[in-house]
N, C-alpha and C positions, 0 to 999 in steps of 0.2 A: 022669202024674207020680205019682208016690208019696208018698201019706198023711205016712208017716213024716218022709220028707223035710221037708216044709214043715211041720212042727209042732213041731223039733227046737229049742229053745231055745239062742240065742246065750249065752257066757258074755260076762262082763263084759271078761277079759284078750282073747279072742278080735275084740270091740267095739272097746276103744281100738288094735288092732293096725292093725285094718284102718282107721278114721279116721285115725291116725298114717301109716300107707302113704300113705293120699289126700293130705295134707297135706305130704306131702316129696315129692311126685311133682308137685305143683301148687307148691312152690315150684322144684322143680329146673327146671319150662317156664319159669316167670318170668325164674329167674335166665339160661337159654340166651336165650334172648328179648333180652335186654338185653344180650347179648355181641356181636352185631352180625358182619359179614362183609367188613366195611371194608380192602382190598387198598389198599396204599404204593406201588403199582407195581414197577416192574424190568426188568427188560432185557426185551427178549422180546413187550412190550407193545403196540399199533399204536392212531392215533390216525390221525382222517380231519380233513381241509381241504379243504370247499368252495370249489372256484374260480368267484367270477362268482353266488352263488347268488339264480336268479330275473333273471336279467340284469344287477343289479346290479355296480357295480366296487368291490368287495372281496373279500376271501379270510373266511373264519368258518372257525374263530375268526380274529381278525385276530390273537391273542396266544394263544400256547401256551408251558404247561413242562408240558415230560415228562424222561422219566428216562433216563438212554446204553443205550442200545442198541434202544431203540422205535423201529419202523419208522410213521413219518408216508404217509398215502397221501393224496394229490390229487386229489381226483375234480373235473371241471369238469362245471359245473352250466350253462353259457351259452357262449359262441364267441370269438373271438377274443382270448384270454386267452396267457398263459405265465408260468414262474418264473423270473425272476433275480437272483440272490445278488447283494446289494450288501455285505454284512459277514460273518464269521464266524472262529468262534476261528484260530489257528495251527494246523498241521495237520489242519486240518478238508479234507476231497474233496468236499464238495459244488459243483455245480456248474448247480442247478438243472435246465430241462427240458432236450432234447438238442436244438443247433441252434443258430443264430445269435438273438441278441436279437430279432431284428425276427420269429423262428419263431413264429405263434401257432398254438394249438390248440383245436378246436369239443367242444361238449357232446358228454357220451360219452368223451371220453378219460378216462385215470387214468394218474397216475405218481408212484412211490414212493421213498422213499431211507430208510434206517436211519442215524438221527442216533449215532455212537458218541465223539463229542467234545464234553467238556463246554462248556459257553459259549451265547452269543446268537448266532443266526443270524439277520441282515434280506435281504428279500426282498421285490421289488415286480414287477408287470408292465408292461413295456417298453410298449405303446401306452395305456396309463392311469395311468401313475405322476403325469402332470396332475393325473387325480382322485382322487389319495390312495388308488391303490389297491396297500396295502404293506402288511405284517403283517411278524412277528417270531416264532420261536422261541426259547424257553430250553431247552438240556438242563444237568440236574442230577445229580447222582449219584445219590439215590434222592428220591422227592419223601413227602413227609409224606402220609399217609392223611390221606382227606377227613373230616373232622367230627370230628378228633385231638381239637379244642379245646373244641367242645358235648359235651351231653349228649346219647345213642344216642335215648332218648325225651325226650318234651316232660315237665314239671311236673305236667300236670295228673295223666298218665296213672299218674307213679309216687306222688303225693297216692292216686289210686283204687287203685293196688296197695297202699300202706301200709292205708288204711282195709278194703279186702277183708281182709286179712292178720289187722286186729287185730277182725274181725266174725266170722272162721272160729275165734281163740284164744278168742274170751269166748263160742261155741259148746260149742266142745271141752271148754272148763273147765266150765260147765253139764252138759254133758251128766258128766262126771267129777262134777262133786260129786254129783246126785242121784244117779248111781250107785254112789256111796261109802256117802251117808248116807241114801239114797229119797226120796221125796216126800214121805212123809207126817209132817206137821206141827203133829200136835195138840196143843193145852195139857194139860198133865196135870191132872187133877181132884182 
């Protein structure tokens, strides 16, 4: 390295530039940070329903809303299982699995439908509707992003961002004034 190089005195405008750069570049992380990647959904979207999950006789989620045009897939999770539609909006085609009610189907299957009518859809399976095993969909027109109504971080976190914020300004101001006015502080004689 060269002598030169590292012996070369910073000026004072050259000093506040580059702490001013650090300090807009560490608030501009912050502020991306706290804008979040929060998705409303929309058409186009797919959501899964475990059928039977663990042997069990329910469907998980037993209650969904999603938005018109998400395609819902069914995967069965244990055997002797099926879907059939007991309610749904007016023009709605669903028609649950393919096959007569009493049709069930073992772990390993999957079968899909794309909900494009708004409303509630109920559905149970025919050899366990006994054991309450029914769930329901809602489609919506578009559904509200999750966590619309909190805040992206917790309290504590943006408390420690304000106090960082105002330990980096009474920094920057220190270091500005003795730059302005030096160090040196003697009584005059």
């Amino acid at each position: 390295m060269d002598e030169d190089a590292t012996d070369t005195p910073v000026s004072r405008r050259q000093f506040m530039t580059a702490v001013t750069g650090a300090a807009a570049a560490g608030a501009a992380g912050t502020a991306a940070a706290q804008e979040g990647t929060e998705g409303g959904g929309g058409g186009g979207a797919t959501e899964e329903v475990v059928v039977g999950p663990g042997g069990s006789l329910v469907y998980e989620p037993a209650d969904l809303e999603i938005a018109v045009g998400t395609t819902v897939n069914f995967v069965w999770d244990s055997d002797n299982h099926n879907i059939v539609v007991e309610n749904q909006p007016d023009g709605a085609e669903w028609e649950g699995t393919e096959g007569p009610a009493s049709k069930t189907y073992d772990t390993g299957h999957e079968y899909s439908h794309t909900f494009n009518t708004t409303g509630d859809y109920d559905y149970f399976c025919q050899p366990h509707v006994g054991a309450g095993m029914e769930a329901s969909i809602s489609v919506v027109e578009s559904l509200e992003p999750a966590g619309s109504s909190g805040p992206v971080l917790p309290g504590s976190a943006k408390t420690l961002a304000v106090a960082g914020t105002a330990a980096l300004l009474s920094v920057l101001s220190m270091a500005y004034f003795f730059m302005r006015y030096g160090g040196d502080f003697e009584t005059p004689e």
